[in-house]
DONUZA-999957 format. One line per 3 residues: number of its first residue (from 1); their letters; for each residue x negated, y, z negated of C-alpha. Coordinates in nm, 2 decimals. Layout:
// DONUZA-999957
NUM	A	X Y Z  ... .
END
This chain:
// DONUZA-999957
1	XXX	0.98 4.65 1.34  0.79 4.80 1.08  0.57 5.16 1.15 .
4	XXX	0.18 5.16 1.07  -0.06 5.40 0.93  -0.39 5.43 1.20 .
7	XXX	-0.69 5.43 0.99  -0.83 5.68 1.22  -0.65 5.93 1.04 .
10	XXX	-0.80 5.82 0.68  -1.12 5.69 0.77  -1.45 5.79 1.00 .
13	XXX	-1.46 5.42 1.11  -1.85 5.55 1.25  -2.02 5.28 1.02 .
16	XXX	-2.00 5.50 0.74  -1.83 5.42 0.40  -1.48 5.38 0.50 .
19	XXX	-1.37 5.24 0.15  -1.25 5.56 0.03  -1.01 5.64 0.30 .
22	XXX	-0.91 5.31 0.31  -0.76 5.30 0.00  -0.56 5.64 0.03 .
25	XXX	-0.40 5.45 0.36  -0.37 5.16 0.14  -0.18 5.39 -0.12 .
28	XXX	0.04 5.57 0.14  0.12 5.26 0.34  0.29 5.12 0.01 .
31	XXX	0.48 5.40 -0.08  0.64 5.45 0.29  0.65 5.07 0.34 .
34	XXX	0.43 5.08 0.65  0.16 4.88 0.76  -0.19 4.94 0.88 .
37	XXX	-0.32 4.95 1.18  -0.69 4.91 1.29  -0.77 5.01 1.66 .
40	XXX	-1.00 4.82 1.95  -1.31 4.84 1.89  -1.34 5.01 1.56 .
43	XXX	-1.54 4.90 1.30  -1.40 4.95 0.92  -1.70 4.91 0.67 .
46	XXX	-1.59 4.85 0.29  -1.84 4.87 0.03  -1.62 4.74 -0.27 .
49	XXX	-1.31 4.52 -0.33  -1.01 4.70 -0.16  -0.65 4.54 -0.21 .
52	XXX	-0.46 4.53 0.10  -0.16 4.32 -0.09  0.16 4.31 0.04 .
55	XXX	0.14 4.55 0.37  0.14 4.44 0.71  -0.20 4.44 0.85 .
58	XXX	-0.31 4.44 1.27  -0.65 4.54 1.29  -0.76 4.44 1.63 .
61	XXX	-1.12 4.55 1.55  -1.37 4.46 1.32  -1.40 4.48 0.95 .
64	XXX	-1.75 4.48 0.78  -1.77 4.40 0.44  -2.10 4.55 0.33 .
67	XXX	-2.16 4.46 -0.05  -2.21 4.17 -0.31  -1.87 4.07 -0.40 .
70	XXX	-1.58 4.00 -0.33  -1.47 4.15 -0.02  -1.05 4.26 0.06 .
73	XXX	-0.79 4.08 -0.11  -0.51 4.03 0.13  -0.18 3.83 0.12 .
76	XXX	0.20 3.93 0.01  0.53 3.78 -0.02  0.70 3.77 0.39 .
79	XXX	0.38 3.96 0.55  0.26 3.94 0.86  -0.12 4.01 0.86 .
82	XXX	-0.35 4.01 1.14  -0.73 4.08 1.15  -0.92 4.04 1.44 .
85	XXX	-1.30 3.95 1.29  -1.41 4.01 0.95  -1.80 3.97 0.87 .
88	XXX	-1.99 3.94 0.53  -2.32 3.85 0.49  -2.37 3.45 0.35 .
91	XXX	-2.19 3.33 0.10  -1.97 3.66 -0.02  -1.63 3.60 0.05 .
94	XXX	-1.51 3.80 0.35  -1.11 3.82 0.29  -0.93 3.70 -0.06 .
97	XXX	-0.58 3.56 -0.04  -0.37 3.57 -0.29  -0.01 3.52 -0.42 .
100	XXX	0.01 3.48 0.02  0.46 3.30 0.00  0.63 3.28 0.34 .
103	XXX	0.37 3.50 0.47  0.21 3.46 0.85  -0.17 3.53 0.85 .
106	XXX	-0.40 3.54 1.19  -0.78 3.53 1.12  -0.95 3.52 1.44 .
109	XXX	-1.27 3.51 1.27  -1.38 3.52 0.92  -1.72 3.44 0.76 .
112	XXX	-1.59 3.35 0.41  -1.20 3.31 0.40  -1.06 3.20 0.02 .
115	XXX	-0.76 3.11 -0.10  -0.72 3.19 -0.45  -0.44 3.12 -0.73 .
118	XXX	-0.45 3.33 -1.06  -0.16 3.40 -1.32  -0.20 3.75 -1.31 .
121	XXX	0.05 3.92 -1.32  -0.07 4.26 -1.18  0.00 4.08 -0.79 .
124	XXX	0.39 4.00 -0.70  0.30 3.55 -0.70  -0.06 3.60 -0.78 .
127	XXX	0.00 3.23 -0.93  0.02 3.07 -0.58  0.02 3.08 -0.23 .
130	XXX	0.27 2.87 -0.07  0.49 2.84 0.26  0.30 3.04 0.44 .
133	XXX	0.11 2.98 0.80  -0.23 3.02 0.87  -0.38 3.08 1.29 .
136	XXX	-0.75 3.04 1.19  -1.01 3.10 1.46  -1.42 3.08 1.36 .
139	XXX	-1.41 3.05 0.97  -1.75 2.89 0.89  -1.69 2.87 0.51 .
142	XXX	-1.26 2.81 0.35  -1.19 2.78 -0.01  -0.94 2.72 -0.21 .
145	XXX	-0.93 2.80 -0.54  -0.79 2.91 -0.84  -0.95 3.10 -1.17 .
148	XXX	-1.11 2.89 -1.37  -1.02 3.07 -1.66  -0.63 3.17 -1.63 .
151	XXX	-0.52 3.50 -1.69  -0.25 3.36 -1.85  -0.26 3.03 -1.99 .
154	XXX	0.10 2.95 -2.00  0.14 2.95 -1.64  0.01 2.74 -1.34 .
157	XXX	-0.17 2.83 -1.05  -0.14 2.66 -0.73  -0.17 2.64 -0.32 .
160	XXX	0.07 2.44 -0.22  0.32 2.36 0.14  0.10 2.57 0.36 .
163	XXX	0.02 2.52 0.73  -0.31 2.57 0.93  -0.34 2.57 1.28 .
166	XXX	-0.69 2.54 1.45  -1.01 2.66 1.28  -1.37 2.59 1.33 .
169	XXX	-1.51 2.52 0.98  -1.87 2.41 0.85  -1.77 2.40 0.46 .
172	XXX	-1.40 2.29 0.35  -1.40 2.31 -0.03  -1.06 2.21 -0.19 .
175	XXX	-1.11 2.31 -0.59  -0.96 2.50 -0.90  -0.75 2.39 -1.20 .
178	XXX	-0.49 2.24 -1.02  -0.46 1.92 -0.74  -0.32 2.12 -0.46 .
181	XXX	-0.08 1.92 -0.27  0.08 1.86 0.10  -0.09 2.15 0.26 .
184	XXX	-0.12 2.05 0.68  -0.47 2.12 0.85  -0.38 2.09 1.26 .
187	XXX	-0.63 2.07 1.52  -0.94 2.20 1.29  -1.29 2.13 1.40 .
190	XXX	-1.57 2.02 1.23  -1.90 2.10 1.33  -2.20 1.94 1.07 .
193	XXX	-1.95 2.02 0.84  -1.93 1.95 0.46  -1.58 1.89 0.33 .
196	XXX	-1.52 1.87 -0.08  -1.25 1.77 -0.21  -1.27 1.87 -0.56 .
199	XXX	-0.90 1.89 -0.64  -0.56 1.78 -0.44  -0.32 1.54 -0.34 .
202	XXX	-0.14 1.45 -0.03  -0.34 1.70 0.16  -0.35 1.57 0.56 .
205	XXX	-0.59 1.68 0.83  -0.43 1.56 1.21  -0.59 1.63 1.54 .
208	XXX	-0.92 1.69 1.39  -1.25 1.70 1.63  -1.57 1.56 1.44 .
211	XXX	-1.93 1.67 1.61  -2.26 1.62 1.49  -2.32 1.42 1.12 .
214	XXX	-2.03 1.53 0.86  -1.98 1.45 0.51  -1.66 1.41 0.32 .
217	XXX	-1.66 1.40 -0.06  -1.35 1.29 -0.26  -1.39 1.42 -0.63 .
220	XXX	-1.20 1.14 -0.93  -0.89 1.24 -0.99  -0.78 1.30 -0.62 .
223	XXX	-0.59 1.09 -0.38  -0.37 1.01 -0.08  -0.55 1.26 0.12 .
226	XXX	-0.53 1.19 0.47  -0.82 1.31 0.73  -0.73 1.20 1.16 .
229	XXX	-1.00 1.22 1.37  -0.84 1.30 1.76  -1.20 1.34 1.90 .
232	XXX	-1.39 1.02 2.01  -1.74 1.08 2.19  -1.70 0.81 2.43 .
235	XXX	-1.44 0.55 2.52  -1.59 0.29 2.30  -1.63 0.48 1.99 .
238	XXX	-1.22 0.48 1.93  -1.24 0.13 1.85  -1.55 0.24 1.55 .
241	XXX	-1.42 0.21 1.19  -1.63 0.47 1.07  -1.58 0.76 1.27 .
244	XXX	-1.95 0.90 1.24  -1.83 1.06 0.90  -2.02 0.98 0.59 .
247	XXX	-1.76 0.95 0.34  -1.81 0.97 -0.02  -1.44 0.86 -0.21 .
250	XXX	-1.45 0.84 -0.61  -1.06 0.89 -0.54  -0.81 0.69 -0.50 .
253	XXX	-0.58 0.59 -0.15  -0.78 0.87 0.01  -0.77 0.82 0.44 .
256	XXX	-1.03 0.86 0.67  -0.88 0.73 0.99  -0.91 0.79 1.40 .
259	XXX	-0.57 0.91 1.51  -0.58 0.64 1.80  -0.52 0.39 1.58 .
262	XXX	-0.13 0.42 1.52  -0.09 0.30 1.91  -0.32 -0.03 1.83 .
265	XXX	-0.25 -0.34 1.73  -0.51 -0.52 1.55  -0.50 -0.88 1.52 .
268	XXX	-0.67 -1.10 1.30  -0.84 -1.40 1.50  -0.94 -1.59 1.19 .
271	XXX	-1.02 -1.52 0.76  -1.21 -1.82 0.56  -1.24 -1.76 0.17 .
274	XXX	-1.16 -1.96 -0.11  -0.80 -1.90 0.04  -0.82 -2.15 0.25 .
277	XXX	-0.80 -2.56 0.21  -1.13 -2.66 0.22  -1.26 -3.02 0.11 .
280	XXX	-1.62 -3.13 0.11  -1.76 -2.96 0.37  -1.63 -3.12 0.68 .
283	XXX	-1.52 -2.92 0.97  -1.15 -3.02 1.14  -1.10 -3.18 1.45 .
286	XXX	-1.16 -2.85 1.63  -1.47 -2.76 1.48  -1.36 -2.55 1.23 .
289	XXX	-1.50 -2.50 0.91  -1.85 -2.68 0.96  -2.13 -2.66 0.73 .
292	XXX	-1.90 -2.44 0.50  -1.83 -2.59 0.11  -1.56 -2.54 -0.07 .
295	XXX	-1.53 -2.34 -0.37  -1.29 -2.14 -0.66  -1.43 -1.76 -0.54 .
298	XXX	-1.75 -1.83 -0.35  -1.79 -2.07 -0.03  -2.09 -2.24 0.01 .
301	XXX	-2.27 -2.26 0.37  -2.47 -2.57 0.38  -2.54 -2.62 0.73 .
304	XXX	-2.67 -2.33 0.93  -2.53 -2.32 1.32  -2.18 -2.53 1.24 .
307	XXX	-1.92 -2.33 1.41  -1.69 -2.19 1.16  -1.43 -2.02 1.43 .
310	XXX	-1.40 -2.09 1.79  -1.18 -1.89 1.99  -0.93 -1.95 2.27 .
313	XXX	-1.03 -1.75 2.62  -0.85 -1.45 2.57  -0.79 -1.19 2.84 .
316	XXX	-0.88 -0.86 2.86  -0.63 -0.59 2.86  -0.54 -0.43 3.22 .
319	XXX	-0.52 -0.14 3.12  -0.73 -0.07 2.83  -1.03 -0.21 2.63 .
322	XXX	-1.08 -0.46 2.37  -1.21 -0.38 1.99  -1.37 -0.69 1.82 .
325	XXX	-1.48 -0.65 1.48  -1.65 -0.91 1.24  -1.64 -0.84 0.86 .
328	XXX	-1.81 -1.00 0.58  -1.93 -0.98 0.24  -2.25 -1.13 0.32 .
331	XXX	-2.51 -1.07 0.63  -2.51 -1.46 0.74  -2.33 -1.47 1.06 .
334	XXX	-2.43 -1.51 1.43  -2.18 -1.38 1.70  -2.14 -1.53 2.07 .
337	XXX	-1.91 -1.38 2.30  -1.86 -1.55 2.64  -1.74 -1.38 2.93 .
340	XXX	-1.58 -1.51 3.21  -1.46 -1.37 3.56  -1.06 -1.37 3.69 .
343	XXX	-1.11 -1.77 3.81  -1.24 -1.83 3.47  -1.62 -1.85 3.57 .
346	XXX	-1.91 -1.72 3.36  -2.03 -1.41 3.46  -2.46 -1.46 3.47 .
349	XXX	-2.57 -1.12 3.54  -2.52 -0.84 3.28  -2.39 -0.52 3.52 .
352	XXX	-2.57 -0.18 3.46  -2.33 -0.07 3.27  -2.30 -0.33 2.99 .
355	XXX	-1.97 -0.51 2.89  -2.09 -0.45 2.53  -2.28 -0.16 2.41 .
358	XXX	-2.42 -0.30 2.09  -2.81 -0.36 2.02  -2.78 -0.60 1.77 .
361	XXX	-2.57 -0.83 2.08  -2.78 -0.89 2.37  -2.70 -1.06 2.70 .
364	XXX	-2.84 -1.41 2.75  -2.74 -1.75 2.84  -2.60 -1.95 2.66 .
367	XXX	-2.50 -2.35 2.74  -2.51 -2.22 3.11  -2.25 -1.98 3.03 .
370	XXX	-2.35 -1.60 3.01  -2.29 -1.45 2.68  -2.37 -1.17 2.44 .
373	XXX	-2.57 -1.33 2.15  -2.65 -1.18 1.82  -3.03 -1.12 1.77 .
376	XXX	-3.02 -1.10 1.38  -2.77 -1.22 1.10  -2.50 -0.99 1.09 .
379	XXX	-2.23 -0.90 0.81  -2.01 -0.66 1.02  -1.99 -0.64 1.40 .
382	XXX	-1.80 -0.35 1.56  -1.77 -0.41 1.96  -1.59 -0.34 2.24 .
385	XXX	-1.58 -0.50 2.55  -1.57 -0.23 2.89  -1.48 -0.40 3.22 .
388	XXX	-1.74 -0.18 3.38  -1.74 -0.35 3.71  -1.42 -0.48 3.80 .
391	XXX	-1.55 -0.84 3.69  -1.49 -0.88 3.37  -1.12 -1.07 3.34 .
394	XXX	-1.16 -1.28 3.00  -1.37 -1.35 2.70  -1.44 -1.60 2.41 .
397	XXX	-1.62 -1.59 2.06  -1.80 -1.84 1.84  -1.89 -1.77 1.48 .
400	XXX	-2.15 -1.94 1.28  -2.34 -1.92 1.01  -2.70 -1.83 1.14 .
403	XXX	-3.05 -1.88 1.09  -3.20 -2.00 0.71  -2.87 -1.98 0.57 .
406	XXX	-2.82 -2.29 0.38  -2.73 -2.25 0.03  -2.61 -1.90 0.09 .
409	XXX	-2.28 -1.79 -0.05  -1.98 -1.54 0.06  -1.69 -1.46 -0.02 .
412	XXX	-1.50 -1.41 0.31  -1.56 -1.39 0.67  -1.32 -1.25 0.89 .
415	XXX	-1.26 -1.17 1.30  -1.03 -0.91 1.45  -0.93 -0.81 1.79 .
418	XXX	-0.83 -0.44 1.84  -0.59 -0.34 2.14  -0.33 -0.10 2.30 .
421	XXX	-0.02 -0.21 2.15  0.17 -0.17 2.50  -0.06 -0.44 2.68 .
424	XXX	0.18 -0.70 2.80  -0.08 -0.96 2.91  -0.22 -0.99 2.56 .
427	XXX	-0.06 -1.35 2.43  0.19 -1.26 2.11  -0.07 -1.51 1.91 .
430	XXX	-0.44 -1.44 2.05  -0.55 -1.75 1.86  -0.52 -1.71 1.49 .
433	XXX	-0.61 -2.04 1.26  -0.49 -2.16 0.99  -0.76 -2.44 0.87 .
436	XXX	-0.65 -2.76 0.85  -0.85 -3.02 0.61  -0.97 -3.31 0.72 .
439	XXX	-1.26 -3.52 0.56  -1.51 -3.81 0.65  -1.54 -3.94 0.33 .
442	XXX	-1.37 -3.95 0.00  -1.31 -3.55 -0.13  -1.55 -3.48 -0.41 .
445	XXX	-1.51 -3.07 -0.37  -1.21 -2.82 -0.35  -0.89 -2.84 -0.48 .
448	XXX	-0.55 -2.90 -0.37  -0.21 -2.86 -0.50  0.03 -3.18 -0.58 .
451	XXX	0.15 -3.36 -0.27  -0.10 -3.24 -0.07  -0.23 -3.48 0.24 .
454	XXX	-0.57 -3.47 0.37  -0.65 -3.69 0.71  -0.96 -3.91 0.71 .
457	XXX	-1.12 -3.92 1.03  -1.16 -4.29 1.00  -0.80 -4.37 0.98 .
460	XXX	-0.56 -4.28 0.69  -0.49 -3.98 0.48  -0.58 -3.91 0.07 .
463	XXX	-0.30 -3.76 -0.14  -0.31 -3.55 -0.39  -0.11 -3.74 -0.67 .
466	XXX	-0.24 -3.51 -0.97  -0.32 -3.08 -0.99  -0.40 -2.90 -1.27 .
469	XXX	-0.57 -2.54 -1.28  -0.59 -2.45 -1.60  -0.92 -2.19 -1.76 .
472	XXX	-1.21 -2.24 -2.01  -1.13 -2.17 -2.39  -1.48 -2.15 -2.48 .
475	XXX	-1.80 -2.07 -2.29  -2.04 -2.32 -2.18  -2.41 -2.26 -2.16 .
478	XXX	-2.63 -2.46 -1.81  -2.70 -2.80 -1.88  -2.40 -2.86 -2.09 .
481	XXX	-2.23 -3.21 -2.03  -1.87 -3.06 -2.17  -1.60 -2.82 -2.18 .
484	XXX	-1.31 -2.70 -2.35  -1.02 -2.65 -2.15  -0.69 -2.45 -2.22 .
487	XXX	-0.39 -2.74 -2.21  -0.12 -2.54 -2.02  -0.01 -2.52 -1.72 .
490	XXX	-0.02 -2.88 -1.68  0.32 -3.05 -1.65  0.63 -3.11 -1.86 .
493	XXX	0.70 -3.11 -2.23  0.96 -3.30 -2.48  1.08 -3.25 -2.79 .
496	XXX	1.20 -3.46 -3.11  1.39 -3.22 -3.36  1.33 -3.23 -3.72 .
499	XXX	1.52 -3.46 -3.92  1.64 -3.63 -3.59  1.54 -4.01 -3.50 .
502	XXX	1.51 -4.06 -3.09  1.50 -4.43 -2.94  1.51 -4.28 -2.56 .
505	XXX	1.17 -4.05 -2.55  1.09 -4.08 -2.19  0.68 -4.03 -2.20 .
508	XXX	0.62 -3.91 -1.82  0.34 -3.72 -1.61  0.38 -3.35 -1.81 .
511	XXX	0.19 -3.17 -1.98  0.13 -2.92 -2.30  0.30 -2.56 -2.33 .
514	XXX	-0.02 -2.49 -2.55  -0.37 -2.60 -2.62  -0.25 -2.66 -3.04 .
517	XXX	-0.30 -3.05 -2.99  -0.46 -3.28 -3.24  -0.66 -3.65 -3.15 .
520	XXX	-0.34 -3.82 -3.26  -0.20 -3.97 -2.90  0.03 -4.22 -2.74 .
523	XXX	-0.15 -4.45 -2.51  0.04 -4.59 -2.23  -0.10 -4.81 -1.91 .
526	XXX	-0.44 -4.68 -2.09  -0.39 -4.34 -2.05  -0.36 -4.08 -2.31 .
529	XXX	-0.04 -3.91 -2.41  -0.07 -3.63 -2.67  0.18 -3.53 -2.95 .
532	XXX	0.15 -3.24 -3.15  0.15 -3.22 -3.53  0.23 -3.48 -3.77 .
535	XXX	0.18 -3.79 -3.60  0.01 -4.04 -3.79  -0.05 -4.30 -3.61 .
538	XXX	-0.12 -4.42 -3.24  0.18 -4.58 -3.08  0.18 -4.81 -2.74 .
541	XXX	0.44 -4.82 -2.47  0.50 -4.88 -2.11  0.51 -4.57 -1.84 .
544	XXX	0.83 -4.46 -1.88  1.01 -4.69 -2.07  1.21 -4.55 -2.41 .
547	XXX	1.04 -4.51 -2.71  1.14 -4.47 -3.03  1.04 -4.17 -3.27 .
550	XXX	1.10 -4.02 -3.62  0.97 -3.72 -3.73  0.90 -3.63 -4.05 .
553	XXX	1.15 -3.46 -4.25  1.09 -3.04 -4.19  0.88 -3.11 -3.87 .
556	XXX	0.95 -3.12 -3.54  0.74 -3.33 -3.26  0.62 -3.17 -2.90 .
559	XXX	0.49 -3.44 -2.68  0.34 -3.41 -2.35  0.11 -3.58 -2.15 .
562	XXX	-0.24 -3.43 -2.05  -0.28 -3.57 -1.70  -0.66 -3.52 -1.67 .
565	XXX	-0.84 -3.89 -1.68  -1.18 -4.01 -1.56  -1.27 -4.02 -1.21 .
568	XXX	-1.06 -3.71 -1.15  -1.23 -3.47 -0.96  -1.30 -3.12 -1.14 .
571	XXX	-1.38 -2.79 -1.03  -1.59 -2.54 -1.27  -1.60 -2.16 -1.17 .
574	XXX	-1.92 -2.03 -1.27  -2.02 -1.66 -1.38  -2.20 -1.61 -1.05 .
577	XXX	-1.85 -1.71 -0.88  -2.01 -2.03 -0.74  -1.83 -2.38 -0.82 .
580	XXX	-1.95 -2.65 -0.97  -1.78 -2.98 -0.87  -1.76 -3.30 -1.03 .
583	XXX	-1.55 -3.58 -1.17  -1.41 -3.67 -1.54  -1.65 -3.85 -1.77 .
586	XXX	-1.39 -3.85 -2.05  -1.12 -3.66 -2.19  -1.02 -3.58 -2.51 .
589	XXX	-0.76 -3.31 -2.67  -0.89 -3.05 -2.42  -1.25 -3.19 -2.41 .
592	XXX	-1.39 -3.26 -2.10  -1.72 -3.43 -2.08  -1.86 -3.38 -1.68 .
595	XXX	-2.06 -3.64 -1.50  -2.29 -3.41 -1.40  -2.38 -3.11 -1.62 .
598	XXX	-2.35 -2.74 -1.50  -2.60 -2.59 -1.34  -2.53 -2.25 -1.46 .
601	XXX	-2.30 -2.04 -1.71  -1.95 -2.07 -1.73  -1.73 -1.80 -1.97 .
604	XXX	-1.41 -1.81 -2.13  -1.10 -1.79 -1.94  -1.30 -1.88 -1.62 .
607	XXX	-1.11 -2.06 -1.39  -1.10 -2.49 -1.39  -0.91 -2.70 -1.16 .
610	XXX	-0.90 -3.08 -1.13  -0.73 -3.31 -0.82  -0.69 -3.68 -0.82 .
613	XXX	-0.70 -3.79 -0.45  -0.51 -4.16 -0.36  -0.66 -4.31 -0.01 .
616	XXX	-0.31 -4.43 0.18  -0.37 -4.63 0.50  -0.12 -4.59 0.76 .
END
């Protein structure tokens, strides 16, 4: 154990200047390699920067800092420094650490604690703190930070691989020349705090409490940061994505997250984009997908109050609650969730304590069924159904597109449950769709790939005997009745050699390895096969029968066949992501001449896609 110097003997400690004697203990504890020791109820005023480096420190009383600057630099290679409470007036720093490596420090409280990295040499690891262990008590204001302008250029200056424990902060500022990396924060609080992360990397907060409104910046250049909220207010706010923190994130894989989280399991109930197979707009035989058009980015609602997604009944966990959440790109959407007692009955009569706590979900009725409705179009929903009476057994949602929504597009819609991974009367599949097509009529919209089948509710099924998605070479302003498409992508490919005669070309359904085609063709059954280069005349054959080329001498032949042919159906992606459908006017050498004209721009490289659908009756 090392001995300590008393500061009584050096210093008046009567709220007089004690910075003088401080500094001969200072000087005295170094050469006998003591430490210091400040008594109970003391009080050590300072009126300039005094260096307490590399000494251990137990000042149980309190140390005033009682200029503008700086205050006592602390820190040390294996120290063990202790002060009790260390005041400054607003925004001097209180204590400076620096060059702090495998050291233990205990700040009970601390108005202005820093962390500070310089390559200066006149400290023993000035450069960095690292290893070391922080017990942090009230600290209203901790930075870390290095010199903006190194002493010495050539080397770095860091804070790295530390640990905090506890600490009640109301500005966190993370800054300096360097992205200081994998330092651990446990169980801080934050208090209408403000944290800044200026600087860092793989930095990670856990057990954090959150109060009041507080702000978290991420600067460009940081990332993976991870921040766990412990705290929840109540016992629905667990389930909230947004923990009441505002966060601010020009970074990158930066994590704001409630620690609860890791023991839920969070199922998705349904997702509609452009993903999915959607034809026309006709909804499946479950009711899926109503009033919804199909499209290459952008869906297309065009019939407000169609279910899109209906759920099974679903119980609610025994021993825990239920997290629903809605998410979309667009506020279009109306929400009804049905409850239902343990016989499967619908419960009429909201309870005092509502099942849902939400105020854009009110309880009504609903096709003589009690349910929470949603009283205004909604892009996210964040829930979370309470049994607050005993009653409440199961539940079921509807989604739809709501009020004056036709003609409105999106992108996605999507519906989640959120539960206790350890609930064992939670089904393994709570109800998850995928969409199945089915159409009333013949498919004039979306796109599918070859082989694909697509029921007709009337009897039958079409096939899809032809795909191509291929982009635009060339832009094409609104109203224009044509469009150049790029010619790969779009089947198989032969070849006749130069100098080589073939009587056993086989002409079948392929297409180009490039768009370098001329108007010179092969026309078989009246549609159009394409060869490349050097072909002077048009030539006739059956599908698939042999015929007989000779290339010129030096040249060599690439033939394929461009499958596109009128009457196909064709999908245009616009430059405000909606589609365009329509069929084949004509085609030539990557021409495409539309039925019906676009209604808007379409740019180069945008996407295309064509189908041709064959009706088969079974």
């Amino acid at each position: 154990m090392i001995e300590e110097l008393s500061l009584t003997t050096y210093c008046p400690l009567d709220g007089t200047d004690d910075t003088d004697g401080l500094e001969r203990a200072y000087t005295d504890a170094k050469a006998q390699n003591k430490g210091l020791y400040l008594g109970n109820g003391k009080t050590l005023r300072v009126t300039r920067n005094v260096t307490l480096h590399g000494v251990n420190l137990d000042f149980r009383g309190t140390v005033s800092v009682d200029f503008n600057g700086t205050g006592i630099t602390i820190g040390g290679v294996k120290v063990k420094q202790y002060i009790r409470q260390a005041n400054s007036s607003s925004g001097r720093i209180t204590l400076r650490v620096i060059g702090g490596v495998q050291s233990y420090f205990e700040l009970g409280e601390c108005s202005y604690l820093q962390l500070y990295a310089d390559s200066d040499s006149s400290y023993q690891y000035a450069k960095c703190t690292a290893y070391s262990t922080f017990e942090l008590g009230v600290v209203p204001t901790l930075e870390i930070a290095t010199n903006p302008t190194p002493t010495n250029p050539n080397l770095g200056q860091w804070i790295n691989e530390n640990r905090f424990r506890g600490g009640a902060f109301r500005t966190l500022t993370i800054g300096g020349t360097y992205p200081h990396d994998n330092n651990v924060f446990d169980c801080p609080t934050f208090e209408n705090a403000t944290l800044n992360f200026n600087k860092g990397l793989n930095n990670k907060f856990t057990n954090c409490r959150f109060e009041g409104v507080n702000t978290i910046n991420f600067a460009e250049g940081t990332r993976d940061n991870v921040i766990e909220k412990l705290y929840s207010e109540t016992e629905r706010a667990v389930f909230s994505s947004s923990p009441n923190i505002i966060v601010n994130d020009s970074g990158l894989s930066n994590i704001v997250v409630r620690d609860q989280w890791k023991h839920y399991k969070l199922d998705e109930l349904f997702s509609l984009s452009a993903r999915n197979a959607i034809f026309n707009d006709q909804a499946d035989v479950e009711g899926y997908k109503g009033g919804v058009q199909a499209g290459l980015h952008k869906l297309k609602i065009t019939s407000p109050f169609k279910t899109v997604y209906k759920s099974p009944i679903i119980p609610l966990p025994t021993n825990g609650n239920m997290g629903i959440s809605l998410d979309s790109d667009v506020a279009a959407w109306s929400v009804r969730i049905f409850v239902y007692d343990a016989n499967l009955n619908p419960i009429k009569v909201e309870p005092t304590v509502p099942y849902l706590s939400r105020n854009d979900l009110t309880f009504g009725f609903y096709s003589k069924t009690g349910s929470y409705n949603s009283s205004a179009l909604l892009n996210q929903v964040e829930g979370v159904l309470v049994n607050t009476d005993g009653l409440l057994k199961y539940f079921q949602i509807i989604v739809e597109p709501g009020n004056a929504t036709a003609n409105m597009t999106f992108e996605r819609v999507s519906l989640f449950l959120q539960y206790l991974k350890h609930n064992r009367n939670i089904p393994f599949n709570t109800g998850k769709k995928e969409f199945r097509p089915i159409v009333s009529s013949a498919i004039t919209k979306g796109f599918g790939r070859l082989g694909d089948i697509v029921p007709l509710t009337t009897g039958g099924y079409y096939q899809n005997t032809y795909s191509t998605n291929t982009v635009m070479v060339a832009s094409a302003l609104a109203s224009a009745t044509h469009i150049y498409v790029k010619g790969e992508n779009i089947g198989n490919t032969g070849t006749v050699s130069s100098g080589s005669t073939t009587t056993n070309v086989i002409l079948s359904n392929g297409g180009a390895t490039d768009g370098k085609h001329n108007n010179s063709a092969i026309a078989i059954n009246n549609e159009t096969r394409y060869i490349t280069n050097y072909v002077a005349a048009t030539k006739t054959a059956t599908l698939n029968a042999p015929l007989s080329i000779t290339p010129s001498a030096g040249n060599a032949y690439t033939m394929y066949f461009h499958s596109l042919a009128i009457g196909d159906i064709i999908g245009v992606l616009l430059d405000d992501l909606t589609t365009h459908w329509t069929t084949v006017q004509s085609f030539s050498a990557g021409k495409v001449t539309l039925t019906n004209a676009l209604p808007s721009i379409s740019g180069l490289e945008k996407r295309v896609v064509g189908n041709r659908w064959v009706l088969k009756l079974e």
